[in-house]
MIKOLLO-99155 format. One line per 4 residues: number of its first residue (from 0); their letters; for each residue x, z, y of C-alpha. Coordinates in steps of 0.1 Angstrom, whole numbers, padded with zeros to 4 digits. Layout:
REM MIKOLLO-99155
NUM	A	X,Z,Y  ...
//
This chain:
REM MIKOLLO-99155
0	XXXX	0000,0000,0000  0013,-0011,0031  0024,0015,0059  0006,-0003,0086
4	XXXX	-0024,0016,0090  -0042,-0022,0098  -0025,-0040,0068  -0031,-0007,0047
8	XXXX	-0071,-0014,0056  -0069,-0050,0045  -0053,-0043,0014  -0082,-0015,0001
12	XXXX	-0107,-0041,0010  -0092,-0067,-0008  -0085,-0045,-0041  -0117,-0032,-0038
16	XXXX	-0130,-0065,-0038  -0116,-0080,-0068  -0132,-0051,-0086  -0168,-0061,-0069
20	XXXX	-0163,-0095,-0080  -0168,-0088,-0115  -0198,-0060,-0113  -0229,-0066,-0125
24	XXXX	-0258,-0076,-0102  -0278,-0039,-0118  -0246,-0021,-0098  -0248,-0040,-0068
28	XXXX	-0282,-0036,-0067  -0281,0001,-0070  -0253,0006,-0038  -0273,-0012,-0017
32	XXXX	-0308,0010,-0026  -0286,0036,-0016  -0274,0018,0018  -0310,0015,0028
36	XXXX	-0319,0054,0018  -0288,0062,0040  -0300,0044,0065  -0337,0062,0065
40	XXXX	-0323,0095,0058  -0301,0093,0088  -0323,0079,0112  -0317,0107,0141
44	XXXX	-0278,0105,0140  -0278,0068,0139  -0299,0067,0175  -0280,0094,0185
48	XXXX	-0245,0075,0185  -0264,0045,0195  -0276,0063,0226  -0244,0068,0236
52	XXXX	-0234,0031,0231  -0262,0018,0255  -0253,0047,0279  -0222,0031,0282
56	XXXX	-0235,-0003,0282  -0254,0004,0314  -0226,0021,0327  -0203,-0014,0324
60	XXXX	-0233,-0039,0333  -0234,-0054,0302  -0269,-0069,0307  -0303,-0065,0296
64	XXXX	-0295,-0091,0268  -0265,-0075,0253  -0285,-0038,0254  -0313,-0053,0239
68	XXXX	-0291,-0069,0212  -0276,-0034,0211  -0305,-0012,0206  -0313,0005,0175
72	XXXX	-0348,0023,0168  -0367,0037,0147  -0383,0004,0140  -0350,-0012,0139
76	XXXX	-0336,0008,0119  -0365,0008,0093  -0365,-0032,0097  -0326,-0029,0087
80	XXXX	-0333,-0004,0055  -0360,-0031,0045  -0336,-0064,0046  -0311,-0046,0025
84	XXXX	-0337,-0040,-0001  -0348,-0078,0005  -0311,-0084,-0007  -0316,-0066,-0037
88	XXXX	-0344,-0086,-0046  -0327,-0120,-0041  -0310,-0137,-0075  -0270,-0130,-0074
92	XXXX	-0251,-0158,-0069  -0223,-0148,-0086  -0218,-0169,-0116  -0246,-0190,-0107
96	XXXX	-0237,-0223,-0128  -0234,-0253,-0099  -0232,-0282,-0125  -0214,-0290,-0156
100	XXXX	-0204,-0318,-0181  -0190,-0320,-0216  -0167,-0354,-0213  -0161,-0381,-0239
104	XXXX	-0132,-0357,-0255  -0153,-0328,-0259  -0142,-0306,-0229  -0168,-0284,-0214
108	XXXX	-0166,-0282,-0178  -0187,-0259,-0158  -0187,-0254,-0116  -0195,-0217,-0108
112	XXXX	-0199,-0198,-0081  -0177,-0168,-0076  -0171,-0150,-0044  -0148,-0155,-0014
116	XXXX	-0127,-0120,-0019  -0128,-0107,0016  -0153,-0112,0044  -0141,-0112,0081
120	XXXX	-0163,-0106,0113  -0163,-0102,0148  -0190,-0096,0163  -0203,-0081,0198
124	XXXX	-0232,-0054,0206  -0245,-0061,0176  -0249,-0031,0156  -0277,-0044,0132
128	XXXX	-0250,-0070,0119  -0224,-0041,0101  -0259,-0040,0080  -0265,-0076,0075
132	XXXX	-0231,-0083,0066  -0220,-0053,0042  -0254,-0057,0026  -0248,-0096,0020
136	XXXX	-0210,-0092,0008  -0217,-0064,-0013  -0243,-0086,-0029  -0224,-0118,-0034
140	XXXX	-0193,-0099,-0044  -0166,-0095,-0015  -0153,-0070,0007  -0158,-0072,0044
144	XXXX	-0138,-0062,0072  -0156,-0058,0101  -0151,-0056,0142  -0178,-0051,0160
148	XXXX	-0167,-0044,0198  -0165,-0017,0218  -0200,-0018,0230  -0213,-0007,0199
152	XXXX	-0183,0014,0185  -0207,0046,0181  -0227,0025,0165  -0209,0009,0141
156	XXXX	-0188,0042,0132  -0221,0062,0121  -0229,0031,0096  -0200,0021,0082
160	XXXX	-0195,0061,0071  -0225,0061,0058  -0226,0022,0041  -0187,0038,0025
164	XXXX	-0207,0069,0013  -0232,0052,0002  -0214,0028,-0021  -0190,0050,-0034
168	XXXX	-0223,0073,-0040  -0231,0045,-0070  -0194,0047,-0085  -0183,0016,-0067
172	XXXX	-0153,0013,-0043  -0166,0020,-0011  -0132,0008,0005  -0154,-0024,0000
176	XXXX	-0163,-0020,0034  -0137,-0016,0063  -0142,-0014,0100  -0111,-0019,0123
180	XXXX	-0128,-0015,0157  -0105,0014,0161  -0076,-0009,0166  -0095,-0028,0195
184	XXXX	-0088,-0061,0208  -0054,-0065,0194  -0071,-0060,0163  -0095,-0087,0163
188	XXXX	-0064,-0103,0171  -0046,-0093,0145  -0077,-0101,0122  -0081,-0139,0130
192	XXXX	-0043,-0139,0119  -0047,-0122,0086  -0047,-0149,0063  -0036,-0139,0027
196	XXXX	-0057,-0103,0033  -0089,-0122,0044  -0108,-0151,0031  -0132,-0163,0056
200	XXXX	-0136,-0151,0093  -0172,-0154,0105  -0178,-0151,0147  -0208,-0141,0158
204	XXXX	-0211,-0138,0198  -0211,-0152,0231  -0194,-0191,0232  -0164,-0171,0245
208	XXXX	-0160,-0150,0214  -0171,-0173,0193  -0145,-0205,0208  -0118,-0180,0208
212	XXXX	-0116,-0171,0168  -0121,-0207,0162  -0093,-0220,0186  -0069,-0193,0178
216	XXXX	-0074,-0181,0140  -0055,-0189,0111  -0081,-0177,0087  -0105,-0202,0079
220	XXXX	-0137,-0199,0100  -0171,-0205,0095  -0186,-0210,0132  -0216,-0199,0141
224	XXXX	-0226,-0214,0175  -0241,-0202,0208  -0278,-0212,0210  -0286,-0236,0238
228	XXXX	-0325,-0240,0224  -0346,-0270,0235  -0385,-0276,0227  -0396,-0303,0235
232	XXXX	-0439,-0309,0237  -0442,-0346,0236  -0471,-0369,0251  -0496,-0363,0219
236	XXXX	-0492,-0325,0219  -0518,-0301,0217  -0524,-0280,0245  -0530,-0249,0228
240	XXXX	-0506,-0251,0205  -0476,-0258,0234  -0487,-0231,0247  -0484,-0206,0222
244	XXXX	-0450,-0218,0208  -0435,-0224,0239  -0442,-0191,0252  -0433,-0175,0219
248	XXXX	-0399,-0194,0214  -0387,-0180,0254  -0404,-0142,0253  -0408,-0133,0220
252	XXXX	-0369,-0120,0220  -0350,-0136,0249  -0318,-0123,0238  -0311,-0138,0206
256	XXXX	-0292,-0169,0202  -0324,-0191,0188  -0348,-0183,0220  -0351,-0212,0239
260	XXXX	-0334,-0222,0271  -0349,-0253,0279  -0386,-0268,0283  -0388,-0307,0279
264	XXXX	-0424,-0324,0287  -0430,-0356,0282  -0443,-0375,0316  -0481,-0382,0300
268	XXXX	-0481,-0347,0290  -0470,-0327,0324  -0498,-0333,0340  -0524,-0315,0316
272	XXXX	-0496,-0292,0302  -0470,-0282,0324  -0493,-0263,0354  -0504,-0241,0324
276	XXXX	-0472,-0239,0304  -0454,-0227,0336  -0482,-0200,0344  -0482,-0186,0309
280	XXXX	-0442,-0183,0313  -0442,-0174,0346  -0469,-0148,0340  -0445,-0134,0306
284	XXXX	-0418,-0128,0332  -0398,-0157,0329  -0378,-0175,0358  -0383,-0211,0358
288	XXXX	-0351,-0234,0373  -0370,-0273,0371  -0361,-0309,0380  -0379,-0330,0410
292	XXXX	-0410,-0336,0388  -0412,-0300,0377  -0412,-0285,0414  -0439,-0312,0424
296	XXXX	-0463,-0297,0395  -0455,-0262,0398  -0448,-0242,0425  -0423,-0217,0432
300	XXXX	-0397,-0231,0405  -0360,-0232,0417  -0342,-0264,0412  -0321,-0270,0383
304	XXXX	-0288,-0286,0381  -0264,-0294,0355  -0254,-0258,0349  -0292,-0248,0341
308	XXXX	-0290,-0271,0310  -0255,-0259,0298  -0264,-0227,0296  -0277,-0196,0273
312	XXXX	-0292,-0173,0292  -0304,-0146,0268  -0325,-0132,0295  -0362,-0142,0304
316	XXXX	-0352,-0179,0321  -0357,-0213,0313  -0346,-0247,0325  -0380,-0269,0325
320	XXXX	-0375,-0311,0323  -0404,-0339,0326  -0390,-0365,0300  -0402,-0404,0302
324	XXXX	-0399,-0406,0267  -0393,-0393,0238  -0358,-0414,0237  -0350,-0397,0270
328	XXXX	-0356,-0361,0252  -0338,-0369,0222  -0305,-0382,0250  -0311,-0348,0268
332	XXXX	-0307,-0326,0237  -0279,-0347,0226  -0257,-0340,0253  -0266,-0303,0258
336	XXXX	-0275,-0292,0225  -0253,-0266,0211  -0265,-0281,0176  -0285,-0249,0165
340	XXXX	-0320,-0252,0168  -0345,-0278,0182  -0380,-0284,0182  -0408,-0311,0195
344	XXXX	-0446,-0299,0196  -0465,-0334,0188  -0494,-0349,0169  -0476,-0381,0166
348	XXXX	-0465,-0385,0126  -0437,-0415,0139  -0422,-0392,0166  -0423,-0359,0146
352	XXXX	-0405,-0378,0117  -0379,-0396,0144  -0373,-0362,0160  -0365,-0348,0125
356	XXXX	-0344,-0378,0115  -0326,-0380,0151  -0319,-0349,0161  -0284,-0332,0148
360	XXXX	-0291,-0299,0145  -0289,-0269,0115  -0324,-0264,0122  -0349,-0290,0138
364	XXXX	-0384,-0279,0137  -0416,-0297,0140  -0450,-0274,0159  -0431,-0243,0148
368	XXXX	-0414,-0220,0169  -0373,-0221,0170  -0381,-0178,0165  -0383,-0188,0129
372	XXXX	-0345,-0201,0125  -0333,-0167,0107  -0323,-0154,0077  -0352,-0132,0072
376	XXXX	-0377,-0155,0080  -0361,-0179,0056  -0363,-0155,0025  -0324,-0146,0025
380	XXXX	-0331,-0111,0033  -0307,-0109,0060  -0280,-0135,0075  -0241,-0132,0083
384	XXXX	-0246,-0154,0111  -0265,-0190,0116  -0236,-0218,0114  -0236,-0244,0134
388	XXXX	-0208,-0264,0119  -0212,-0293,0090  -0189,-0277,0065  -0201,-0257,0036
392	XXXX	-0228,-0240,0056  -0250,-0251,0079  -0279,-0231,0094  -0288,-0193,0083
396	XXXX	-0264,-0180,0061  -0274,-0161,0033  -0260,-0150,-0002  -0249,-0184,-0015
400	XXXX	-0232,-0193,0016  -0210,-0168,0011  -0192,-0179,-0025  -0173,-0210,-0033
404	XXXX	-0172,-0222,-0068  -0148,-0231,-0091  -0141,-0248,-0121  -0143,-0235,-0161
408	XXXX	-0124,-0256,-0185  -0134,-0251,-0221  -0112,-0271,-0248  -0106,-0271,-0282
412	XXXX	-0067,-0282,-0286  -0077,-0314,-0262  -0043,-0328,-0247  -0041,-0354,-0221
//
């Protein structure tokens, strides 16, 4: 074991993950029904440390965003106890068979899925995803090593005690799990550099955080992307139903990365829609920023510019557009997009299945709202992160997005 008391982290995740690799899915199942008891049974010390998180978060001006994305409650907490038991009701992954073959000289070959070995993550203000995380590698078989800022480092402390507890409760290693917020930035530095300790480093963050692991790790990185969220409600849409997703995909939770930023009508739709669409937001609390078209309709909007559609807000604003077509809505989210969610509210069949076909996103929706792009909703219990890249995974990341595979060879004396 190393001396380095970073190194010396890294090492006792990665032993204790080679152990976790090969235990069954009944043993797994059983740490993380102990997570989510933890979790309940501690409810009042968890808020406690959380308190003093967002006390400090108002202190620095951190936002109404971040301390949203910060808070835990009872509520939250209870939500968080029941994803973990979601995981344990999801099939393992490990071992799963991927394909197979026996060739022409009677070699078996068989692609399985087996996990990564350790799990990296930084993360910011974002106490809910130690959970997410632990509970998902746990699961799938690695270790994860986990950095979850300074805003939330009461936070985080409190559960990854009580997740280490809680494993090693069950007879498993909870050195599974390791935090290294202690070591602050230099650690994250230190982290994106720690290839041969970890596997995989996952970012989940502003487009700062997120840019910076990508541009300067040596680990290999799955990127998860900022969230600059368009719908668009197209000449054929119905009013009622605009409404109603519109409204919920900007106020539901404005905070998280698949709210959406920006409002594109279509021309033969603004004049019927776009007075009421701009009340009902406006009435929510939202602060609408529109083009030339937009301020003739509705009054009292503030003029966008470039900067309005190249940017996530995670607050109660929106950017709001009148489109001439639906080819001028699909070149709009093509140059802003940030390639994680999109969505067009229309009756039109043609135009629904274009927008589906034409848009290059993880997640493109048709009359649904872009609230629905996450793990939970998608049956995966929880989700490290949604990825916004084209490699392995792409869009909420669940269990099996967190193995590779490889390759069983079965002979009988064959040589070559």
């Amino acid at each position: 074991m190393s001396n380095d008391p970073f190194l010396a982290k890294l090492e006792r995740a990665r032993a204790a993950a080679k152990t976790l690799a090969n235990v069954t899915t009944l043993r797994k199942n059983d740490a993380l029904e102990a997570i989510a008891s933890a979790i309940e049974s501690r409810v009042p010390e968890i808020i406690e440390a959380n308190a003093l998180d967002l006390e400090r978060g108002r202190e620095n001006g951190i936002g109404d965003g971040l301390l949203d994305r910060l808070r835990l409650d009872e509520d939250r907490l209870r939500g968080l106890a029941a994803a973990v038991r979601e995981v344990i009701s999801l099939p393992d992954p490990v071992g799963q068979i991927v394909r197979g073959s026996t060739l022409a000289n009677g070699i078996a070959i068989t692609q399985v899925r087996v996990p990564f070995g350790v799990v990296g993550a930084i993360y910011e203000a974002r106490p809910n995803v130690t959970v997410d995380i632990a509970a998902l590698a746990l699961k799938s078989g690695n270790g994860a090593v986990l950095r979850g800022g300074s805003a939330a480092e009461h936070s985080n402390r409190v559960l990854v005690g009580l997740i280490q507890e809680a494993i090693s409760s069950t007879g498993l290693e909870g050195d599974a799990v390791q935090t290294i917020d202690e070591f602050g930035r230099e650690g994250a530095s230190r982290l994106m550099r720690a290839r041969g300790y970890v596997d995989v480093l996952i970012p989940r963050g502003s487009a700062g955080l997120i840019s910076t692991v990508v541009n300067e790790s040596t680990v290999p990185v799955i990127e998860t992307g900022s969230g600059i969220v368009h719908v668009y409600v197209d000449a054929s849409a119905d009013e009622e139903m605009a409404v109603s997703i519109v409204k919920n995909a900007k106020t539901h939770r404005p905070s998280v990365c698949n709210a959406a930023e920006t409002l594109l009508v279509h021309r033969d739709a603004a004049e019927r829609l776009l007075p009421r669409l701009a009340r009902e937001l406006i009435g929510a609390g939202v602060e609408l920023s529109g083009d030339e078209a937009t301020r003739a309709s509705v009054a009292g909007v503030a003029a966008a510019d470039d900067e309005t559609w190249a940017t996530e807000h995670h607050a109660l604003e929106m950017g709001v557009r009148v489109v001439d077509s639906i080819d001028e809505a699909l070149a709009h989210i093509e140059r802003y997009s940030t390639r994680h969610t999109e969505a067009i509210v229309t009756e039109d069949y043609a135009n629904a299945e274009r927008f589906l076909a034409e848009v290059d996103s993880a997640v493109v929706m048709v009359n649904a709202s872009t609230r629905f792009t996450d793990g939970g909703e998608f049956g995966f219990g929880a989700e490290v992160g949604i990825s916004t890249q084209k490699l392995h995974a792409r869009g909420p990341m669940g269990l099996p997005e967190l193995t590779s595979t490889k390759w069983l060879v079965r002979g009988a004396g064959q040589i070559r």
